[in-house]
Z-matrix of the N, CA and C atoms (Angstrom, degrees):
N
C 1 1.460
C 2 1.528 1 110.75
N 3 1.713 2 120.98 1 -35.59
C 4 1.058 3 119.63 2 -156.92
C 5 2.213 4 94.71 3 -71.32
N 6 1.361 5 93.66 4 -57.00
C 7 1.896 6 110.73 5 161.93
C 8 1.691 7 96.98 6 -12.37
N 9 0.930 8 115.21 7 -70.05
C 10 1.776 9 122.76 8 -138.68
C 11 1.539 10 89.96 9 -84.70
N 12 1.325 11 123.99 10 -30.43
C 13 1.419 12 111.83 11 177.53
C 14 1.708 13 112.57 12 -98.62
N 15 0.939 14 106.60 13 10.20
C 16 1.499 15 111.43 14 150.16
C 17 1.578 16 121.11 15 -101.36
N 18 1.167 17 104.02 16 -28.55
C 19 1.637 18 96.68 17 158.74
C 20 1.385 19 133.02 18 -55.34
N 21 1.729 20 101.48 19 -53.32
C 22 1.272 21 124.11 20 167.52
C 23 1.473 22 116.72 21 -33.57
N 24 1.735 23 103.26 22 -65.91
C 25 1.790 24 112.88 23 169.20
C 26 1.464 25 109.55 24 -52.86
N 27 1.024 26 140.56 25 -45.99
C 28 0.608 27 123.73 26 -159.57
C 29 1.915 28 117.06 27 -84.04
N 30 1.366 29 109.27 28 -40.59
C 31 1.460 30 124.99 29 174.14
C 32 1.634 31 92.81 30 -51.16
N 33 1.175 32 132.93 31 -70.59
C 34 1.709 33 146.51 32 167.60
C 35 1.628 34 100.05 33 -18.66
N 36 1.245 35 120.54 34 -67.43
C 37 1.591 36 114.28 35 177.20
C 38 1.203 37 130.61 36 -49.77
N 39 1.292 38 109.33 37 -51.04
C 40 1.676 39 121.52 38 174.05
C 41 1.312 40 107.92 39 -77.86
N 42 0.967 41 146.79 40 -24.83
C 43 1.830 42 148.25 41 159.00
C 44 1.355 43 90.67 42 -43.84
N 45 1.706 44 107.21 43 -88.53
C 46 1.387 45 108.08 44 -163.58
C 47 1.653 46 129.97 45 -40.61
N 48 1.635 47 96.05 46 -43.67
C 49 1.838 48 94.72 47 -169.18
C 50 1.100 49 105.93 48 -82.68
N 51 1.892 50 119.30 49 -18.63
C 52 2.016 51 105.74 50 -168.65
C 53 1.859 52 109.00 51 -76.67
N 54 1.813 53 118.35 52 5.24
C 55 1.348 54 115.41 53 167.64
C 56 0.754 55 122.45 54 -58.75
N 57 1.898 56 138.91 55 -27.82
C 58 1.290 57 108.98 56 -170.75
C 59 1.616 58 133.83 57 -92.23
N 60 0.811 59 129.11 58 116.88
C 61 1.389 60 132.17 59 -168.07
C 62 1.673 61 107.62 60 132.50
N 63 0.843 62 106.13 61 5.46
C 64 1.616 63 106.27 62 177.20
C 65 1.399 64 133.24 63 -97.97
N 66 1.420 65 146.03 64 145.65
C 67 1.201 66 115.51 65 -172.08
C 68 1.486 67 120.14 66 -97.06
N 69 1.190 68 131.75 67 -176.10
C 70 1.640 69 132.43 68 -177.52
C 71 1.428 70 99.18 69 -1.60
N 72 1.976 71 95.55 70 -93.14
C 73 1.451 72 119.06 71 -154.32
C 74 1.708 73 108.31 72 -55.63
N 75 1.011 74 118.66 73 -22.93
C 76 1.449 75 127.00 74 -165.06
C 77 1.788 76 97.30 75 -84.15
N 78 1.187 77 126.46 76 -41.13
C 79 0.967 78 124.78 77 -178.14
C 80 1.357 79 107.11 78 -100.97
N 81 1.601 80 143.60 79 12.30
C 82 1.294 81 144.07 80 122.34
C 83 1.367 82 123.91 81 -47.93
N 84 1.635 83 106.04 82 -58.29
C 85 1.135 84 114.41 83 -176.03
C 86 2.293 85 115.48 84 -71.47
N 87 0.952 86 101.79 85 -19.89
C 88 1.632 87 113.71 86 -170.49
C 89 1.648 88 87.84 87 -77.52
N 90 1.557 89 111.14 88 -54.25
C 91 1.599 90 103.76 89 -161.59
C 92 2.049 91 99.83 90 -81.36
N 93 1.042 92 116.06 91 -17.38
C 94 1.105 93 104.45 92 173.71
C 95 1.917 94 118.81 93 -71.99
N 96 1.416 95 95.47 94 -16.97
C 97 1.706 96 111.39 95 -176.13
C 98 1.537 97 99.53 96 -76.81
N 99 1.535 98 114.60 97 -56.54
C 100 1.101 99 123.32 98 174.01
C 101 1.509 100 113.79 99 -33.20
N 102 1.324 101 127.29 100 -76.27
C 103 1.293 102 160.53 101 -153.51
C 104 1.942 103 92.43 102 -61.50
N 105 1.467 104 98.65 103 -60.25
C 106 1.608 105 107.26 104 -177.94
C 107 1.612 106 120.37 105 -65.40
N 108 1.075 107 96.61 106 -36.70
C 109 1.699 108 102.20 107 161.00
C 110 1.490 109 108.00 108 -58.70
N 111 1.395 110 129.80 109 -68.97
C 112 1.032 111 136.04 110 -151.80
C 113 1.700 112 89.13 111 -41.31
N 114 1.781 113 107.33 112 -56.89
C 115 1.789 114 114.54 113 -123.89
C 116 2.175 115 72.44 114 -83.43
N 117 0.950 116 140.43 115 -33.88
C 118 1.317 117 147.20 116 126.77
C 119 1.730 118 113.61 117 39.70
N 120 1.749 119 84.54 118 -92.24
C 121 1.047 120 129.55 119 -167.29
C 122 1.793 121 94.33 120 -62.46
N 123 0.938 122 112.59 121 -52.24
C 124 2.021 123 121.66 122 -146.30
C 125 1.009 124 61.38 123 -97.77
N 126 1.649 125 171.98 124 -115.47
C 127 1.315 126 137.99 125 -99.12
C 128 1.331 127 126.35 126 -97.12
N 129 1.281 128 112.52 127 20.06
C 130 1.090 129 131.55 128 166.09
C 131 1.496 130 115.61 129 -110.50
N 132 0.837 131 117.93 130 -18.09
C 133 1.571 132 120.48 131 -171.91
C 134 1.905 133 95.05 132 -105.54
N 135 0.883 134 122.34 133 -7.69
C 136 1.948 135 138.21 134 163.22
C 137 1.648 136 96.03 135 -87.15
N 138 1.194 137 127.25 136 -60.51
C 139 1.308 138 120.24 137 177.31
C 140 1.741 139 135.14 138 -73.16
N 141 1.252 140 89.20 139 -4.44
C 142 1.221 141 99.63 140 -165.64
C 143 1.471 142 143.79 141 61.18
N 144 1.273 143 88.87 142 24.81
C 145 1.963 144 98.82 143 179.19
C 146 1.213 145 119.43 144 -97.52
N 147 1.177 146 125.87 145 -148.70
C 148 1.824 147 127.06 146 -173.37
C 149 1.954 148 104.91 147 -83.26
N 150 1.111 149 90.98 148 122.30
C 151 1.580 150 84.47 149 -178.59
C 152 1.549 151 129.54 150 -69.06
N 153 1.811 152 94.72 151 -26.37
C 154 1.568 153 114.18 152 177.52
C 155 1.572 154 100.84 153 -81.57
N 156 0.864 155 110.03 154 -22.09
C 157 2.070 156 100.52 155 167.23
C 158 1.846 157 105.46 156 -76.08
N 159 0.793 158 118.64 157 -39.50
C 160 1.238 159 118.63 158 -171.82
C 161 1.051 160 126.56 159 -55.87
N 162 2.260 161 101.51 160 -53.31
C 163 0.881 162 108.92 161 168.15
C 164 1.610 163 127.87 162 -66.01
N 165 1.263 164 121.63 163 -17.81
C 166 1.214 165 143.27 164 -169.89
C 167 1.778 166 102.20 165 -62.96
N 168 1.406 167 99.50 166 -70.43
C 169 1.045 168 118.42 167 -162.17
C 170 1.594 169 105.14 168 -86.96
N 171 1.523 170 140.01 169 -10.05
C 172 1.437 171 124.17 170 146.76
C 173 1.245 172 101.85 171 -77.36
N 174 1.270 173 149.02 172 -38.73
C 175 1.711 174 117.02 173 173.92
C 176 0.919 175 132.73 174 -51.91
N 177 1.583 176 111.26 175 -33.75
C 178 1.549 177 106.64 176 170.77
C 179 1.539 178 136.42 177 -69.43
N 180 1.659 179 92.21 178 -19.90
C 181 1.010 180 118.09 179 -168.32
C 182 1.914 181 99.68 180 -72.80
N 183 1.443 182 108.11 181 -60.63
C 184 1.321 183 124.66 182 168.48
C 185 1.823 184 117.45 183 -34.55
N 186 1.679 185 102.79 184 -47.85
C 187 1.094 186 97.85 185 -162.82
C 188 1.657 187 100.34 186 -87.97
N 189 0.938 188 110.02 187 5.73
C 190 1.566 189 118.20 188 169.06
C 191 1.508 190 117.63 189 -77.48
N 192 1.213 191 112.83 190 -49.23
C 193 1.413 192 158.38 191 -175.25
C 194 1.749 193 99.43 192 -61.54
N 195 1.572 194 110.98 193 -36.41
C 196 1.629 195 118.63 194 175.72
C 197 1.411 196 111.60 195 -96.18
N 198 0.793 197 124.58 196 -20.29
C 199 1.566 198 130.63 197 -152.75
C 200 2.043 199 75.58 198 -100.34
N 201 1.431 200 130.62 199 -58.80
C 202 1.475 201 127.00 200 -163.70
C 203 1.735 202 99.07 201 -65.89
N 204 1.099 203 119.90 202 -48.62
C 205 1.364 204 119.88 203 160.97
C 206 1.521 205 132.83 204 -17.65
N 207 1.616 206 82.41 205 -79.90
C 208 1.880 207 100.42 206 163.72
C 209 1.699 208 132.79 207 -45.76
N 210 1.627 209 92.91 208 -28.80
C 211 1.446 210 91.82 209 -163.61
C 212 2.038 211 90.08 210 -102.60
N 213 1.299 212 100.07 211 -8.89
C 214 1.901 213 93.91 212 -178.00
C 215 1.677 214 94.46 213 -94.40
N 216 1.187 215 141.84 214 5.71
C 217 1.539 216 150.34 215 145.67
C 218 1.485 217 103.39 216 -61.62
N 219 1.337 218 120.87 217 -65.73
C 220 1.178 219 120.12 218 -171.30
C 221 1.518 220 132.34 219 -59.24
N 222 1.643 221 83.60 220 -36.89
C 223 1.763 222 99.67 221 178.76
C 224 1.894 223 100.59 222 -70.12
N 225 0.955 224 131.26 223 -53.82
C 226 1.533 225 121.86 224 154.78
C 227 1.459 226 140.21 225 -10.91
N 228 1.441 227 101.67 226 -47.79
C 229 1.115 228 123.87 227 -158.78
C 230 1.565 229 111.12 228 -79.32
């Protein structure tokens, strides 16, 4: 448990600080990676499965999740 919440902190740090300099979608898609890892991570470690799948597969999931975001802003616009 102690592992997975240092991952967590740590995935959480580098999400947050690598935004600046990026544009819209890049920083949709980064915080959605962030975010999807995190929720990832904590629902796997509640379920008890592989945490590196989790995390794997909510970032992608997330950064999917930013990138559809970004582009349904645009279509608005």
């Amino acid at each position: 448990m102690r592992q997975t919440a240092i991952i967590l902190a740590v995935a959480s740090a580098l999400g947050l600080s690598a935004c600046s300099g990026l544009n819209d979608r890049n920083q949709k898609m980064l915080s959605g990676a962030a975010i999807g890892t995190g929720v990832g991570v904590v629902g796997t470690v509640i379920t008890g499965g592989c945490v590196t799948c989790g995390a794997v597969i909510g970032g992608a999931i997330g950064t999917g999740a930013g990138y559809i975001m970004h582009e349904n802003e645009q279509a608005r616009k």
